[in-house]
C-alpha positions in Angstrom: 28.5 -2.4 -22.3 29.5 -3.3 -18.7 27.7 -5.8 -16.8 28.4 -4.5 -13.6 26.6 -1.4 -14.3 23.8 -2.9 -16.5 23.1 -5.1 -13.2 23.6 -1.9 -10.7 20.5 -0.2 -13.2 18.5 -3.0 -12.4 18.5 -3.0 -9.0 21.5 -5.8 -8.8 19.6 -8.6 -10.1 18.5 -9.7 -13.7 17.6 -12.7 -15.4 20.6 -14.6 -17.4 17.7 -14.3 -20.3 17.4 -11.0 -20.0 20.6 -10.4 -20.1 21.5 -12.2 -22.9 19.0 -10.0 -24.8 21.0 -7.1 -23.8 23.5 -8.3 -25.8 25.8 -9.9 -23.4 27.2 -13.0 -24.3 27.0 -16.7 -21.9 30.9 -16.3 -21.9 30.7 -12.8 -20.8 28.4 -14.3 -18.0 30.1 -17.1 -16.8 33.6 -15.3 -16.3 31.7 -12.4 -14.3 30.1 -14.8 -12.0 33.6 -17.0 -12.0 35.9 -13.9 -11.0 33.2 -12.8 -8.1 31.3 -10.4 -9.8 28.2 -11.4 -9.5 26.2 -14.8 -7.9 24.0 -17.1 -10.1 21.0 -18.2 -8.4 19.1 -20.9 -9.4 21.0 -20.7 -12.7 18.4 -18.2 -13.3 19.2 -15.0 -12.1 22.3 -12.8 -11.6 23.0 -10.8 -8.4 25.5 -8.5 -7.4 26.7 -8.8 -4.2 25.4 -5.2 -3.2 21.9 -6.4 -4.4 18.5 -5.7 -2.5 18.3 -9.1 0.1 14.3 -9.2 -0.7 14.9 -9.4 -4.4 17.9 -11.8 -3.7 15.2 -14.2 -1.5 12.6 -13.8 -4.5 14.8 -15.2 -6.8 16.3 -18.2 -4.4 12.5 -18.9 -4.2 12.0 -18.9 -7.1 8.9 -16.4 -6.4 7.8 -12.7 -6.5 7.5 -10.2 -3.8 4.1 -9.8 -3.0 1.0 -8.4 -0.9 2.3 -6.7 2.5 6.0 -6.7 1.3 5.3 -5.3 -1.8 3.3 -2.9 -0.2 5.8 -1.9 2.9 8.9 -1.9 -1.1 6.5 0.5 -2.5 5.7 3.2 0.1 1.6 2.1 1.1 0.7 3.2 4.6 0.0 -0.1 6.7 -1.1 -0.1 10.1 1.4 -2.7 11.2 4.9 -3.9 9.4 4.9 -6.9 8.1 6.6 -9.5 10.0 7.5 -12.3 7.1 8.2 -12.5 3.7 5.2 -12.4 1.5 5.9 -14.7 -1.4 3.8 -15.1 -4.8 3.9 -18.6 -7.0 2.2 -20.2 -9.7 -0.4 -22.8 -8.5 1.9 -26.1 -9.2 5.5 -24.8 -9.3 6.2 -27.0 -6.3 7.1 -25.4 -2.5 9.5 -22.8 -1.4 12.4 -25.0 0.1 15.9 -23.5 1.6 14.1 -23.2 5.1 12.0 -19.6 3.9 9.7 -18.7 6.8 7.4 -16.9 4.1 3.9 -16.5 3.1 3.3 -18.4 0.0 0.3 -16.9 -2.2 -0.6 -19.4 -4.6 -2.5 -17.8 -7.7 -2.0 -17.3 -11.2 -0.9 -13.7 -12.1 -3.4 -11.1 -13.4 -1.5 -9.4 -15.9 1.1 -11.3 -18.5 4.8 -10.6 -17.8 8.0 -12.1 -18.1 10.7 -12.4 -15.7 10.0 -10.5 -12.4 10.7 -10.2 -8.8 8.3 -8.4 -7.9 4.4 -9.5 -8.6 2.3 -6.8 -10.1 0.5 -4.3 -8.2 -2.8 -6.1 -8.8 -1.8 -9.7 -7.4 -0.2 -7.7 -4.8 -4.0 -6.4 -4.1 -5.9 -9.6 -4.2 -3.0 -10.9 -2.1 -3.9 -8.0 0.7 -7.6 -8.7 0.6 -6.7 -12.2 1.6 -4.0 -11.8 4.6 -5.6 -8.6 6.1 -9.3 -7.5 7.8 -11.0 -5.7 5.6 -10.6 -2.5 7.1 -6.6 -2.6 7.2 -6.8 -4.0 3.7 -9.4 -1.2 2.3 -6.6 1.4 4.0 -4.1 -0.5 2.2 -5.7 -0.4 -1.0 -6.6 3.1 -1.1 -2.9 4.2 -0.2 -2.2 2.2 -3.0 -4.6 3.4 -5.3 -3.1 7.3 -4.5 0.7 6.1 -5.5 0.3 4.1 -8.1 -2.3 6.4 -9.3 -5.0 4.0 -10.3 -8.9 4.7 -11.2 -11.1 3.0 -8.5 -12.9 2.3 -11.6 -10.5 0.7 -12.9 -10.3 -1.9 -9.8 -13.6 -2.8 -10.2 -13.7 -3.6 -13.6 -10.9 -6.6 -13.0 -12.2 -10.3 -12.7 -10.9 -10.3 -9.1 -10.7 -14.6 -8.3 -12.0 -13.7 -4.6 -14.8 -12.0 -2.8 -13.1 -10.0 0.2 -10.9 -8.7 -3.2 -14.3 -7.7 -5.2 -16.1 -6.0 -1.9 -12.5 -4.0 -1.6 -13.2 -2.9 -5.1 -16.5 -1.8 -4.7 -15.1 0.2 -1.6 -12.2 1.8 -2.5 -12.7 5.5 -3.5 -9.1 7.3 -4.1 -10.4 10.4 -1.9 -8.5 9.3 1.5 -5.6 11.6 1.7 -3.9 9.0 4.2 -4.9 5.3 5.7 -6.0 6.4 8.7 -8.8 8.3 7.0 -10.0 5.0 5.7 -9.7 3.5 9.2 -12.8 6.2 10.6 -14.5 6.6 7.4 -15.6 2.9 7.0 -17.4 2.7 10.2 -18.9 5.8 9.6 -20.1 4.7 6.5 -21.6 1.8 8.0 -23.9 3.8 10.0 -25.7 5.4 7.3 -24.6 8.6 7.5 -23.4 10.9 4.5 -19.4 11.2 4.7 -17.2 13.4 2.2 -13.5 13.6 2.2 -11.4 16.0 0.8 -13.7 18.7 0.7 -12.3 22.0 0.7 -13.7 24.2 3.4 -12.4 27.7 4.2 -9.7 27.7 1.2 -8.2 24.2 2.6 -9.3 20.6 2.2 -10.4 19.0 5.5 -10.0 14.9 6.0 -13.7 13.8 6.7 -17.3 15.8 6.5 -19.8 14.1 8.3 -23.4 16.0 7.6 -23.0 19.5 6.9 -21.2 20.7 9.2 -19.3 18.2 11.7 -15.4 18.3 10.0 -13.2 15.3 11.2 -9.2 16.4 11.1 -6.6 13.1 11.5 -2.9 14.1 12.3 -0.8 11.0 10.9 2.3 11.5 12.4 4.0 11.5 8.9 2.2 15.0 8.8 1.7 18.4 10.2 5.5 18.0 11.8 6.4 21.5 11.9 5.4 24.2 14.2 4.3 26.7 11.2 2.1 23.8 9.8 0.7 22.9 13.3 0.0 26.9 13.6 -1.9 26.7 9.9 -4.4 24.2 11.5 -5.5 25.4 14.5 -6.0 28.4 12.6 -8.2 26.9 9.8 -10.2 25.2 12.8 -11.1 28.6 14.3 -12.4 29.8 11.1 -13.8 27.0 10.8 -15.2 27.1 13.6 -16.0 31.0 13.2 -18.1 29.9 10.2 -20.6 27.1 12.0 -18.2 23.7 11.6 -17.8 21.7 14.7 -14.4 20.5 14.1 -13.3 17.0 15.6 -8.9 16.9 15.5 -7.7 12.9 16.3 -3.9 12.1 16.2 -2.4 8.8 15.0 -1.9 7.1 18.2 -5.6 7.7 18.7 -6.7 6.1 15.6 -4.5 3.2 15.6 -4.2 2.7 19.3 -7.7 4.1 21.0 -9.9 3.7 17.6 -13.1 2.9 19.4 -13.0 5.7 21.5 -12.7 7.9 18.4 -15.5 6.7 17.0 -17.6 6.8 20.3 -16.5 10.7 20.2 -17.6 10.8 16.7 -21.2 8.6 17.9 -22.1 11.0 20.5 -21.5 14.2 18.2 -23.9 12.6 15.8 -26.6 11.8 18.4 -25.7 15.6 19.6 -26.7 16.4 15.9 -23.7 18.4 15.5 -23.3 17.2 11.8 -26.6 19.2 10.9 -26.9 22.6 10.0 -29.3 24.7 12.2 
């Protein structure tokens, strides 16, 4: 078996224990990181040099990638990048030293593993419900809960160690189709009136039902990028239209940029009762 390649599976980086279960032997080890093969960090773990930098600054930290980083590594929508290094460690392992400018989240992990890099997708929650609002955090979440494909019932059935992580539990549905959904649909909810997502209306889903009849369209800019899908909508809103629905179309600069005004729109179309039938 070559090293090399066993490494390159793993994304470049491995621990020397894992690797010794593999079948490779400490001989085999030393010579490859003696001729330039490979780095040994913290006589722990062995890098190539073509390895991922974030899983290379784990491992000098002796940490695990975590909250908004393992969020941006594994494709969740965020409203804004993150800016440092999100770092998970076990309460008493001592600090992160070689001048890191990281993010240290001090918990136990939820789930037993062994050697990792990256935290599980759970710590990597209750991490998020600590660093973010809870309305960029409950978009987070349910972006996450769509990848990673994970029951909301699930989520709520974990002994979460923190109350912003048990009230995004309670919230968190797995019907947003993107994060900026969850970005209208909270505040909406928070007015008392009945929201759906994802209901299918004239042989298509729309984003967000408010009432019975006020539909709420949100273009991320991630979507409806071509001219024949941008011709499919405004065709679905005339029928939609055609058929009773006032139809309400926001783009992402809107939501992320101008959000109150949105939801002022979205106020006085309530008052208007436009979300009741006639």
């Amino acid at each position: 078996m070559n090293l090399a390649h066993w490494l390159a599976a793993r994304d470049g980086i491995a621990h020397r224990a894992d690797a010794l279960r593999a079948g490779f032997t400490v001989a085999a080890l030393r010579s490859f990181v003696r001729t330039g093969g490979a780095v040994l960090i913290r006589r722990a773990w062995l890098a190539l040099p073509s390895s991922d930098p974030l899983l290379v600054a784990a491992a000098r930290a002796g940490s695990r990638l975590t909250c908004v980083t393992l969020a941006r590594r594994r494709g969740w929508w965020m409203l804004d990048e993150p800016d440092r290094l999100h770092l998970h460690r076990l309460p008493g392992s001592g600090a992160v030293t070689d001048g890191f400018d990281a993010v240290t989240h001090w918990t136990r992990p939820m789930l037993p593993g062994g050697h990792a890099l990256v935290a599980h997708v759970e710590d990597a929650l209750l991490h998020i419900a600590h660093c973010l609002p809870f309305e960029s955090a409950l978009a987070v979440w349910e972006s996450a809960v769509r990848v990673e494909k994970l029951a909301p019932e699930y989520l709520r059935s974990l002994a979460w160690t923190s109350t912003a992580a048990h009230e995004l539990a309670a919230a968190v549905t797995g019907l947003a189709d993107s994060g900026l959904e969850t970005l209208l649909v909270t505040p909406l909810r928070r007015w008392g009136v009945h929201v759906r997502q994802q209901v299918w209306l004239a042989g298509r889903p729309v984003d967000v039902l408010v009432g019975e009849r006020l539909v709420i369209q949100i273009d991320g800019w991630q979507f409806h990028s071509s001219a024949a899908q941008r011709a499919k909508d405004i065709a679905h809103d005339a029928e939609l239209r055609l058929r009773g629905y006032t139809v309400l179309r926001f783009g992402y600069a809107q939501v992320v940029h101008d959000r109150e005004a949105v939801l002022r729109v979205i106020r006085q179309s309530i008052a208007a009762r436009l979300h009741l039938a006639v």
